[in-house]
N, C-alpha and C positions, 0 to 999 in steps of 0.2 A: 852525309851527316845523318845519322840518326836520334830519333825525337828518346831514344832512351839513354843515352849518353848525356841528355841537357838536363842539371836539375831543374832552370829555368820553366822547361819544357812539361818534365815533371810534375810539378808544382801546381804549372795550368791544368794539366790533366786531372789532378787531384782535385782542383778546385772544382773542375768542370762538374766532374762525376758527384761533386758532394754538392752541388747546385742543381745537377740534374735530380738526383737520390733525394733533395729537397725538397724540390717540386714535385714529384712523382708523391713524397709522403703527403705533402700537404693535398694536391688532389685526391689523395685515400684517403686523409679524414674529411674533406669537404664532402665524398661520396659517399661515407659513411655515414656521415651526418644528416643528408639525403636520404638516405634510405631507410633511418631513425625513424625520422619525422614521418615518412610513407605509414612505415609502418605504423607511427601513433596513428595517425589521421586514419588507415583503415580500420584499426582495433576503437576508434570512438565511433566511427559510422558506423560498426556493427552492433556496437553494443548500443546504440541511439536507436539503429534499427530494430534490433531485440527487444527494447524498451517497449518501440512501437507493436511491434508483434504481440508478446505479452498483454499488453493493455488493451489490444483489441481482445484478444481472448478472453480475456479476461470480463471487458464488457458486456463479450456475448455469454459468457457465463452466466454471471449476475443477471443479465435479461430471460436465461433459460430458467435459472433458480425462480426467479420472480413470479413468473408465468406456472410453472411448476407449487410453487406455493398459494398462486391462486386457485389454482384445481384442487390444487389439495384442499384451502381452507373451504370451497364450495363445495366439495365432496362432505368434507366433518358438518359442516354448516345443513346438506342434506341427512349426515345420515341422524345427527341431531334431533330433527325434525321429523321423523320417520319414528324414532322411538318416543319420541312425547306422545306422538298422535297413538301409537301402538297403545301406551299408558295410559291414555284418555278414553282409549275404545276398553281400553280389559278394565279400566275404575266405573265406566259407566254400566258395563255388563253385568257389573258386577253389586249393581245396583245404587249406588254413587250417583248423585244429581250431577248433571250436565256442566251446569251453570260451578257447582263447588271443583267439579273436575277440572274447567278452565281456570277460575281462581286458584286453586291450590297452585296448577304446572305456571301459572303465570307468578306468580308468588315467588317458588321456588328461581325458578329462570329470575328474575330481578334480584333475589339478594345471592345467585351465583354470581350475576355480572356485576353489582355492587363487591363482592368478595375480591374478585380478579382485578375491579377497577383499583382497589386499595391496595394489591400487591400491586400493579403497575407503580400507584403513587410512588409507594414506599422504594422499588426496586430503580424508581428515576432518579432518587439521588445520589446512585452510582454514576450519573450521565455529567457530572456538576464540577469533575477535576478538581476535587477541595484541596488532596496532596498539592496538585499542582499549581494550586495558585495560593496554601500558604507556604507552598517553595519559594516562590517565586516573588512573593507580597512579605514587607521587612513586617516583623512585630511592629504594632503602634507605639511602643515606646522606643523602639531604635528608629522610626520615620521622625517621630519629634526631635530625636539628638540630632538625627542629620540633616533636618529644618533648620535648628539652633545652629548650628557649625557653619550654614550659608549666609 
């Protein structure tokens, strides 16, 4: 007796096969899914690790700039002082009292750094986020309506 003569017989086979073909698909998305998720978790470790990368560079940057702008501003700060005294030595030679020579570069030098301290002033209240905090802060007459409405 053969099993292709029975529809019976048939029937289980079909079944079988569409039970196996079932299982077989569902373990392909369950490994699929598997290997998703791998995948996400590697692509955040890297980019967490890059994160880290970056910001140490980054660090050491800003520590090099720092260090970099201190020499620099001790360099300007010398050669500053090199041309005053230069200027003090050619006003005295030049017959100029001593005493009016220091007065005068000492004069000058104070309402330079008076001048620069007042553009600091003035340029700080760029530092103050006014946009954004009357973004962010209602008019005082619409905090009153919406005092009143509670």
């Amino acid at each position: 007796m053969s099993t292709s003569n029975n529809p019976d017989a048939e029937q289980a086979d079909d079944a079988a096969t569409r039970q196996a073909s079932s299982e077989t698909d569902s373990l392909s998305i369950t490994t699929e899914i598997a290997a998703y998720w791998q995948s996400l978790t590697d692509l955040l470790q890297n980019a967490l690790e890059l994160v880290a990368l970056e910001g140490r560079l980054a660090a050491l940057t800003v520590t090099r700039m720092l260090v970099c702008g201190i020499g620099a501003a001790t360099l300007v700060v010398t050669g500053w002082l090199a041309l005053v005294a230069a200027l003090a030595v050619w006003l005295y030679h030049r017959g100029v009292a001593l005493e009016a020579v220091l007065l005068g570069i000492g004069f000058i030098n104070a309402l330079t750094a008076y001048g620069v301290w007042l553009l600091i002033k003035r340029l700080s209240r760029n530092l103050s986020f006014a946009a954004t905090r009357r973004q962010l802060t209602p008019p005082p007459s619409q905090a009153r309506q919406d005092g009143d409405e509670q």
